[in-house]
N, C-alpha and C positions, 0 to 999 in steps of 0.2 A: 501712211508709214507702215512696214513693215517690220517686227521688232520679235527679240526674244519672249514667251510665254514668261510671266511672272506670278508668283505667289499670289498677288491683288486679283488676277485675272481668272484665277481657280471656279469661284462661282457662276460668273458667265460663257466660260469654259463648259464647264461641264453641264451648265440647261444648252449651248449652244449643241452638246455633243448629243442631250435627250432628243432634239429636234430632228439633227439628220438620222440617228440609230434607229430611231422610231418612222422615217421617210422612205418612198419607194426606192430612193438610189441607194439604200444599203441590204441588206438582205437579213443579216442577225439585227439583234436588236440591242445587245450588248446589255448592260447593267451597271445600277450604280458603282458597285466592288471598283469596274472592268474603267467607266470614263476615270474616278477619282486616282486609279492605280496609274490610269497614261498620264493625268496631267501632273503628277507627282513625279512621274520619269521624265517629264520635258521639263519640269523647273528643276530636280536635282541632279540636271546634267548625265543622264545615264547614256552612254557610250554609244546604244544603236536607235536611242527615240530623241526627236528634239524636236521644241512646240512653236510657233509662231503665232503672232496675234497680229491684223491687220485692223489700226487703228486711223482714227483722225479729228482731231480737236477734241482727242479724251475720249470719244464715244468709239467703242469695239464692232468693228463690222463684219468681223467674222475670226476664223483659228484656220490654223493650217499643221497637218504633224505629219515627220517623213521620220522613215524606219533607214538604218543604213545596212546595206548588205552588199555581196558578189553575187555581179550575175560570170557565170560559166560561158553561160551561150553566147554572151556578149565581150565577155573579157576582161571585163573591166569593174572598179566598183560602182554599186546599182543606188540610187536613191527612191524608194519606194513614197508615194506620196497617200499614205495613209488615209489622211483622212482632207480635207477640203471644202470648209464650209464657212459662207457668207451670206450673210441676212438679206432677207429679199429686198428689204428699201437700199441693200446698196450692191447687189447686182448689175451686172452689164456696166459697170465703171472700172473698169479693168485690170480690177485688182485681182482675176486670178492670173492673166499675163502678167503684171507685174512681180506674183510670187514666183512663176516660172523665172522670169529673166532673173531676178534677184537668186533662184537656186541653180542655175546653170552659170553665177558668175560666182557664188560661192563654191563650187562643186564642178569647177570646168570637164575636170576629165570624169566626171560618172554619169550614165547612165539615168534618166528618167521615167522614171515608169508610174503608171496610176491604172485603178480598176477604175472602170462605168458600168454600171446596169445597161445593157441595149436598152433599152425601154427610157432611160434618163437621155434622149436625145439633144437636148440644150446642153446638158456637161459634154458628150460626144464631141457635140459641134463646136467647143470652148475650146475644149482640149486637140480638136482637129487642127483649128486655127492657132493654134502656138507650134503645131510641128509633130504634136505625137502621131504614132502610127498604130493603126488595130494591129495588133499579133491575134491569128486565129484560136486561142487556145479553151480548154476548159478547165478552169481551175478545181483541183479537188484540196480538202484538207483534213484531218484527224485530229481528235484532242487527245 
C-alpha cells in the first residue's frame, strides 16, 4: 500500500532518510535540521513537498517525497521525485513501479522526473524500465 506520510511515521522516516543521505546514490549528506524539516513539510501539507510511505501489514518498506514545480522546457507542470527509498528486504517487489503508476495517475498531465548517481546502476535500470529517459545534463546549484 501506498499512503500519505503521517505523524506516527516521522521516526522511521527520518533513520530511513539517515540511510540513503549517508549512501553512494546521494551525494550531500543532508542533516538532522534538513530530514526532520521535510518530513514536517509532507505531514503539514505544504504546497510543493508531499511524503508517501510504502507500507504492508503495518511494517514500513520504504518513503517516497516529490517536490511540485514547472518545467519551461517541457511545458508543463513537473513532479520532481526527491527522494526514493526502500529497504533492502523489500526491494525488487515492485514497489518503485507501483509508486510510478500511482503518481502518473495522480498527476496525469505532469512531468516526471528523478536524479540517479551514474554509478547507482540498479536505480538507473528501475527507472529505465518504468519509461524514464536520461536527459544529458549537469546539474549545478547555489545556497
Amino acid at each position: 500500500m501506498i499512503r500519505k506520510m503521517r505523524l506516527q511515521d516521522k521516526e522511521e522516516v527520518v533513520e530511513m532518510m539517515r540511510g540513503f543521505y549517508t549512501s553512494p546514490a546521494v551525494h550531500t549528506n543532508g542533516s538532522e535540521e534538513i530530514y526532520l524539516a521535510d518530513v514536517e513539510n509532507c505531514i503539514n501539507d505544504c504546497p510543493y513537498l508531499e511524503g508517501f510511505v510504502f507500507e504492508e501489514k503495518g511494517n514500513i518498506q520504504g518513503y517516497g517525497m516529490i517536490a511540485k514545480s514547472f518545467s519551461t522546457e517541457f511545458g508543463k507542470p513537473c513532479i520532481w521525485i526527491e527522494d526514493l527509498f526502500i529497504k533492502e528486504e523489500y526491494r525488487k517487489k515492485g514497489i518503485s513501479r507501483d509508486f510510478f503508476e500511482m503518481l502518473k495517475n495522480r498527476y496525469p498531465n505532469h512531468l516526471l522526473r528523478i536524479e540517479a548517481e551514474e554509478e547507482n546502476e540498479r536505480a538507473v535500470s528501475v527507472y529505465k524500465k518504468a519509461g524514464f529517459q536520461i536527459l544529458p545534463y549537469l546539474e549545478l546549484y547555489k545556497e
